[in-house]
C-alpha positions as CSV (number, residue, x, y, z in Angstrom):
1,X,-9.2,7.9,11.6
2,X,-5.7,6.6,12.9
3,X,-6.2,2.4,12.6
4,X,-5.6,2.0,16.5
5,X,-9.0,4.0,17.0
6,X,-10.7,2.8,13.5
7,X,-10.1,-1.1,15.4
8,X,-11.7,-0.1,18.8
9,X,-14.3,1.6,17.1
10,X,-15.1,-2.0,15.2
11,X,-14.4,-3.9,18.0
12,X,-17.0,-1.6,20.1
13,X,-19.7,-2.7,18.1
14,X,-19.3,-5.8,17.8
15,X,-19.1,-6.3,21.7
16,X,-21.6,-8.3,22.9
17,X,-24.3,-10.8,22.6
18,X,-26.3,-9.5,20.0
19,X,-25.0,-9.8,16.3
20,X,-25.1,-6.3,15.0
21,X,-26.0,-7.6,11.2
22,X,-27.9,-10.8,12.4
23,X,-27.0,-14.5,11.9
24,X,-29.0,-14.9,8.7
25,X,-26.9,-14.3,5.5
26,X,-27.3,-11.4,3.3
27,X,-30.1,-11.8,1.1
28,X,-28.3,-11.1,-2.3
29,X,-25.5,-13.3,-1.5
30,X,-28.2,-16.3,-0.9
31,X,-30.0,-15.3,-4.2
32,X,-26.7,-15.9,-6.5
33,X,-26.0,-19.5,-4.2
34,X,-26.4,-21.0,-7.4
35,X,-23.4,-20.3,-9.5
36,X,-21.5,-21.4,-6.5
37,X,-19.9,-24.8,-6.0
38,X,-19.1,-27.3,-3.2
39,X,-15.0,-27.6,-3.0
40,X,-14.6,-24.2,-4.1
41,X,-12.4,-21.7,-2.7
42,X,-13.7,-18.3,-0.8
43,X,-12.8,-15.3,0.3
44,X,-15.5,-13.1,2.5
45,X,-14.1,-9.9,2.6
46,X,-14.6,-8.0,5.9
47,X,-17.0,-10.7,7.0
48,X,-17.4,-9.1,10.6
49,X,-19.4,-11.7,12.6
50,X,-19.1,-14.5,9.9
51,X,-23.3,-15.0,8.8
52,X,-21.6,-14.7,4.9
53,X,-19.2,-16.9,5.5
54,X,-21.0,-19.3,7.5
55,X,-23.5,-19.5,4.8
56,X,-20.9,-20.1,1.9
57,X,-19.0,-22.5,4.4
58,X,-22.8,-24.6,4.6
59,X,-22.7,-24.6,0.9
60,X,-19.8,-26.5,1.0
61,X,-17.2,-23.8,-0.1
62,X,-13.6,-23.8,1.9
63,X,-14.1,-20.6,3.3
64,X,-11.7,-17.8,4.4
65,X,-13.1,-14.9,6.5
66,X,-11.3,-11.9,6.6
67,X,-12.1,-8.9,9.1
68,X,-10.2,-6.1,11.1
69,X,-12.0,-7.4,14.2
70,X,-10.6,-10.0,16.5
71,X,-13.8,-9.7,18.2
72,X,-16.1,-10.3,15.2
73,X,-14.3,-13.1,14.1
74,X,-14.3,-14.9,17.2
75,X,-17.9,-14.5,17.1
76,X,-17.7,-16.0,13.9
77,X,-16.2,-19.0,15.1
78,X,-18.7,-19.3,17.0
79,X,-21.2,-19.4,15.0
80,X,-19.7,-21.7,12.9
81,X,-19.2,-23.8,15.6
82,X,-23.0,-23.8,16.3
83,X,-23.7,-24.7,12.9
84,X,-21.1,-27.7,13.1
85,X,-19.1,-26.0,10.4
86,X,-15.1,-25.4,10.1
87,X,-14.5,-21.4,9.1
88,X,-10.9,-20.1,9.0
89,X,-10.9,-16.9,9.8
90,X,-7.8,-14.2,9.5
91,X,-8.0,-10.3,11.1
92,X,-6.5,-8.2,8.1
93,X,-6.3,-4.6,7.9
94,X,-6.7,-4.7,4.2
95,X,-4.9,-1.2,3.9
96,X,-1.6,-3.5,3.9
97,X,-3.2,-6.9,3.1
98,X,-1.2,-8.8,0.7
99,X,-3.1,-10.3,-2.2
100,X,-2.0,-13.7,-3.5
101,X,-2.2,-14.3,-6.9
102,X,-4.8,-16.7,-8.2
103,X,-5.9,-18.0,-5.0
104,X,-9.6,-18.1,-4.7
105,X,-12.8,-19.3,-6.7
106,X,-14.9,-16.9,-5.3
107,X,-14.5,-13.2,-3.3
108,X,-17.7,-11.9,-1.5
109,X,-17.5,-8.3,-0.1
110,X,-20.9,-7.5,1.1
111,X,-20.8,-3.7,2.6
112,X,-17.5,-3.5,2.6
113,X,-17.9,0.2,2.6
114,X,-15.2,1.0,5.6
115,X,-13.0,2.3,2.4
116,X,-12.6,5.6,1.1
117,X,-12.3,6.0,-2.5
118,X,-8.2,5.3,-2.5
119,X,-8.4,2.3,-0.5
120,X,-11.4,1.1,-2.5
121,X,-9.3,1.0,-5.9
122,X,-6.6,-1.1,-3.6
123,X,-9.3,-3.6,-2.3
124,X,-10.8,-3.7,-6.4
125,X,-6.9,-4.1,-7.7
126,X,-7.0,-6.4,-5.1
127,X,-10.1,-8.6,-6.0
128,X,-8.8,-9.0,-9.8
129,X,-5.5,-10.4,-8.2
130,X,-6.8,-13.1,-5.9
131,X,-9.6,-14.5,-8.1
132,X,-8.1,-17.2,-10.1
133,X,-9.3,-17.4,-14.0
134,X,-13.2,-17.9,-14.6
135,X,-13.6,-17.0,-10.7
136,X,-16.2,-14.8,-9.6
137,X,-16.5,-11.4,-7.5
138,X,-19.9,-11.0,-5.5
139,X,-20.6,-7.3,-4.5
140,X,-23.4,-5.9,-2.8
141,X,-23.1,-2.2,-1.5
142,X,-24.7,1.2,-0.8
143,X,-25.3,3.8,-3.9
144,X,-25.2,7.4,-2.8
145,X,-28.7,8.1,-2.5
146,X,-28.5,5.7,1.2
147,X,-27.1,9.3,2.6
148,X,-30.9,10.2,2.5
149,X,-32.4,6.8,3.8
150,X,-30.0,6.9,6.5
151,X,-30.6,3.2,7.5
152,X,-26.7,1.6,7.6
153,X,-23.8,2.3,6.0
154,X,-21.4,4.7,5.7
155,X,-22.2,8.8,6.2
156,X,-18.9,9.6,3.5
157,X,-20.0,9.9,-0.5
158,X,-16.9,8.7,-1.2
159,X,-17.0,5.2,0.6
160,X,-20.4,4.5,-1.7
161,X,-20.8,2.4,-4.9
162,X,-22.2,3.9,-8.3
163,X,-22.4,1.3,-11.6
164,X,-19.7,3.4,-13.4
165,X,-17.0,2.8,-10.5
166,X,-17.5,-0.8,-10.4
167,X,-17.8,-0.5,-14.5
168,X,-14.4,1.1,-14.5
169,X,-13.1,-1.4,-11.4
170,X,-14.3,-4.6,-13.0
171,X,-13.4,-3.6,-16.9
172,X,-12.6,-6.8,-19.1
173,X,-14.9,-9.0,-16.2
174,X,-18.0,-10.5,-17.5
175,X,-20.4,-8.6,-16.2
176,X,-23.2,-11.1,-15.0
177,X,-25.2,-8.6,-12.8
178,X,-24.6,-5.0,-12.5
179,X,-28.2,-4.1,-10.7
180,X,-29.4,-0.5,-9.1
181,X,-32.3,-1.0,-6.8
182,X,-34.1,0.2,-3.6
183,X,-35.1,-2.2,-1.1
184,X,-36.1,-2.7,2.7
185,X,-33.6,-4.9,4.7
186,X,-33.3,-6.3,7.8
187,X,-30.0,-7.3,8.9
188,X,-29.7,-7.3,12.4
189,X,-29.3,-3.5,13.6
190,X,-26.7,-2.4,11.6
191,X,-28.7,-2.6,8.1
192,X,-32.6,-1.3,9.1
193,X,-35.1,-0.2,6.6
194,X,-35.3,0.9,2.7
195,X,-32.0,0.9,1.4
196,X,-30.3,2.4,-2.1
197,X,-28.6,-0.7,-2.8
198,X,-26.1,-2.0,-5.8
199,X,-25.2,-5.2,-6.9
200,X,-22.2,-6.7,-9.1
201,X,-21.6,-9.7,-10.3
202,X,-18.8,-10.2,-12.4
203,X,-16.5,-13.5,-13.9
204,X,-12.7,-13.0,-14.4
205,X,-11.7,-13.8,-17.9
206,X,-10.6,-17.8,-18.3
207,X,-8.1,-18.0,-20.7
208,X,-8.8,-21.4,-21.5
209,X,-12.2,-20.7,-22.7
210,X,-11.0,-17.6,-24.9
């Protein structure tokens, strides 16, 4: 899909009132709130209509929120706004998104499942760039058995998480969690029912503890 048509495919779905994930934030992401910390810097990576980034924004993070969509992000800004919260937001096509060296704390990419298995290793390259030493990566994704529950995510195997690819991604990372499970959801439309879900949670090495 040329990236003309992959944008007004985005920005088609995320017309409207309705928030096609929900406000609420994804419950993994809530569920690891405690290793995070107010003053900290984060990334949310394809954050769409901003309920992940809102929520790390409440926990007093400065946040970032990245997303292809104009349309989803000024929806996040609004529902930022309705929280009384500051969010900068950025649209990035994160096929050519340059990754600055050391810059954030933290990097949330929850479904971020729009990449095939080329770009994927770009966005993972770029993860390890951007977090700065001792920062954390917070992944939550589809495995491949979701092709059979057919209740969100992509349709492409490719585009799907297994633990050995975010082993091989995240190598010389503490692994904190690495977790296979199966679980209902309910996030807004998008994400509807018993999932084949994946979780990582993984701390770049600090070279001041080694």
């Amino acid at each position: 899909m040329r990236p003309d048509e992959a944008l007004a495919r985005w920005n088609a779905r995320f017309q409207g009132e309705d928030y096609l994930f929900g406000t609420s934030p994804n419950r993994f992401l809530v569920s690891q709130a405690y290793r995070l910390k107010p003053g900290q810097r984060a990334l949310a990576i394809a954050d769409g209509e901003g309920r992940n980034g809102v929520f790390l924004a409440q926990r007093g993070l400065k946040v970032l929120s990245a997303d292809f969509s104009p349309v989803a992000l000024a929806k996040a800004r609004r529902l930022a706004a309705r929280e009384g919260l500051a969010l900068e937001t950025v649209c990035a096509d994160f096929a050519r998104w340059q990754w600055e060296s050391e810059r954030f704390d933290v990097v949330v990419g929850i479904f971020i499942q729009f990449a095939d298995a080329a770009l994927r290793s770009r966005l993972f390259e770029g993860i390890r760039t951007t977090l700065k030493p001792g920062g954390i990566v917070l992944i939550q994704g589809y495995r491949p058995e979701q092709l059979r529950y057919g209740t969100g995510g992509p349709k492409e195997i490719d585009h799907l998480y297994t633990v050995a690819i975010l082993r091989a991604a995240f190598a010389g990372f503490e692994i904190l969690r690495l977790a296979e499970h199966n679980e209902v959801i309910r996030e807004g439309s998008g994400h509807n029912g018993m999932s084949a879900l994946i979780d990582l949670v993984a701390r770049k090495p600090d070279a001041a503890r080694t």
